[in-house]
N, C-alpha and C positions, 0 to 999 in steps of 0.2 A: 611183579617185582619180588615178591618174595622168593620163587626161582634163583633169584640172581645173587641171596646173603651167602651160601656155602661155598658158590664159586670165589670168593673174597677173602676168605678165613686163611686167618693168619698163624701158624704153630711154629713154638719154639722146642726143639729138644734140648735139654738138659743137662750134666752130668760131668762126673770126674773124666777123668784120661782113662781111654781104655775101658769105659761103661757100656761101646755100643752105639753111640750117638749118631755114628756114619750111618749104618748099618737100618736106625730106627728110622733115621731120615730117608733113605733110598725108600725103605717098603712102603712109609706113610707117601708118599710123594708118586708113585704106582698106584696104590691103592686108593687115593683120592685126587687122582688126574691134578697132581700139585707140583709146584715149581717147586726142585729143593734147591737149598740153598746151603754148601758146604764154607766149612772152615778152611779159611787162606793157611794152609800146613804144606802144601807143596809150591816150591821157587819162595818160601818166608826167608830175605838172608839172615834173620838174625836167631834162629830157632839152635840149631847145629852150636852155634858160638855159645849162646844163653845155655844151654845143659855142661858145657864145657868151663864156664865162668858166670855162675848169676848175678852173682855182684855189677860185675862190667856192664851185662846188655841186658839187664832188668828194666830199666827204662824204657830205652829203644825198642825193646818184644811188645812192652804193654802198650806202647805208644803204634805202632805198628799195626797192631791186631785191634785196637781201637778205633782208628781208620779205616780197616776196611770194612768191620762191624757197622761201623756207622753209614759207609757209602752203601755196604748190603741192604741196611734198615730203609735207608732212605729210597732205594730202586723197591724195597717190599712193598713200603707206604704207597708207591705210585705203581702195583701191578696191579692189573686186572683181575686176576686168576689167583687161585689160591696157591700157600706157601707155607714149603714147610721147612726152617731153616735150624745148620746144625751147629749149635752154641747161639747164647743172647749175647748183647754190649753189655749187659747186666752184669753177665758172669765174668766178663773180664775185667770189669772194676771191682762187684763185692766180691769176690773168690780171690781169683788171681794176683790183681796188684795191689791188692791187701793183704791178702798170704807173705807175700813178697815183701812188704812196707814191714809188717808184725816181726817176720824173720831176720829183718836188718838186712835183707838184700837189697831193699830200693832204699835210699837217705829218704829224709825229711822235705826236702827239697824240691828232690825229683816225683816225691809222692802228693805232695801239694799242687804241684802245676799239673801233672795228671789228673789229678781230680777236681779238679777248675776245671780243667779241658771234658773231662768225662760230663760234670753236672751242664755243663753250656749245649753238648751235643743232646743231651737226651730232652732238652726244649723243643727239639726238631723228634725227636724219634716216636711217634705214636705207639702205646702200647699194644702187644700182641692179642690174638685171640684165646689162647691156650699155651700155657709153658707143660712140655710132658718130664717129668723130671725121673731121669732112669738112676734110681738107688743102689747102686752096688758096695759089696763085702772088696776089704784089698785083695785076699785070696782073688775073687773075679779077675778085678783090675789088672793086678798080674801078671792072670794068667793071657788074658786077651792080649795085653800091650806085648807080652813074649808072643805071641801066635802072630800079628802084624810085621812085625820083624824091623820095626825102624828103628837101624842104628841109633840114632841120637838119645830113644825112648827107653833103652835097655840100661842105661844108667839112673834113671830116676830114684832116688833114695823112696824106702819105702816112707819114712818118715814124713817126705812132702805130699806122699801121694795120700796118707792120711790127715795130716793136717789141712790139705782140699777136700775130703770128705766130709772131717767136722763143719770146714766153713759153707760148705754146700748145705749140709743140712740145717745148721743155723739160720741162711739166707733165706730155704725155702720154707722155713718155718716163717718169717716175718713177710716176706716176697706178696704184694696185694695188689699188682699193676692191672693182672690179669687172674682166673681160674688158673688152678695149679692141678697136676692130674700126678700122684707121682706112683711111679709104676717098679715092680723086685726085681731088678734086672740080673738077680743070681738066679732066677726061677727062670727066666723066657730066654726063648731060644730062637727069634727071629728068623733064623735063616730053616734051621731045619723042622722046624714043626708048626703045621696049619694051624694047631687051635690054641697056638701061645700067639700067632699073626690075628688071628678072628677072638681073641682076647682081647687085645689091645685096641683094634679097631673099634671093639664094643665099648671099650672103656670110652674113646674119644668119640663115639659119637654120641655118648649118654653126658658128656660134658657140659655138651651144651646148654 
């Protein structure tokens, strides 16, 4: 039986827009024969509109990308095999539509019944085995989100993309569901260097 605990291990990656999360996720997911598990960003209809007008489809995004966090959650809870998925439900309630609520972009309202809706789904969502939280400088962010090239992504005010920062790091200062691993994503370079990849790896598997 013991065999069978790693095949099960649950990982969350982390982090602001444009930290790398894709990226962490694909290698971890290779590297420990693991199902990843990306973020709904491609066919979202409300992503394109929400950069265009946050006030209007602040709701509808959060409410959206809450859904299928939770249908994710719920398909990880009942896989076999291990997983490694990119963004929690976590962060799209403490980060994002809180960011969003603070900014006067979601009412009162609309940020209340979200968070009804958020606290009733996470009764269902069993906590992870490890959140790896990738830390990046805005300089990084940036630079990555310009290197990706998505339209919608290259208007982000730098302003929000810092005020996600602070609340990233405040959450994962308090964050006790699970071990938190968090890792200098202005220093690692994923894609092109082995012992920035057999770094990380080492980190996550001394986590345990």
């Amino acid at each position: 039986m013991t065999e069978t605990a790693p095949s099960k291990r649950y990982i969350v990656v982390a982090g602001n827009i444009g930290c790398g999360k894709s990226t962490l996720t694909r290698m971890l997911a290779e590297s420990l024969d693991a199902e990843p598990y990306f973020e709904a960003v491609d066919g979202n209809p409300y992503l394109a509109d929400f950069y265009g007008d946050m006030t209007t489809w602040s709701f509808h995004l959060q409410v959206y990308f809450l859904s299928k966090r939770f249908e994710a959650h719920r398909q990880i809870a009942t896989s076999p095999q291990a997983v490694v998925q990119d963004r929690s439900i976590y962060e799209d309630a403490e980060i994002f539509a809180r960011n969003l609520h603070l900014q006067g972009l979601m009412h009162d309202r609309d940020y209340a019944n979200y968070e009804a809706l958020y606290h009733t789904m996470l009764r269902f969502c069993p906590p992870p085995d490890l959140v790896v939280y990738l830390q990046a400088s805005l300089p990084t962010l940036q630079r990555r989100i310009a290197l990706r090239g998505r339209d919608y992504e290259q208007a982000i005010p730098v302003d929000y993309l810092s005020r996600l920062n602070t609340l990233y790091d405040d959450w994962i200062g308090t964050f006790d569901r699970c071990p938190v691993l968090t890792l200098p994503a202005d220093e690692l370079d994923f894609v092109q260097s082995v012992a920035d990849r057999d770094r990380v790896l080492e980190a996550i598997a001394a986590s345990r």
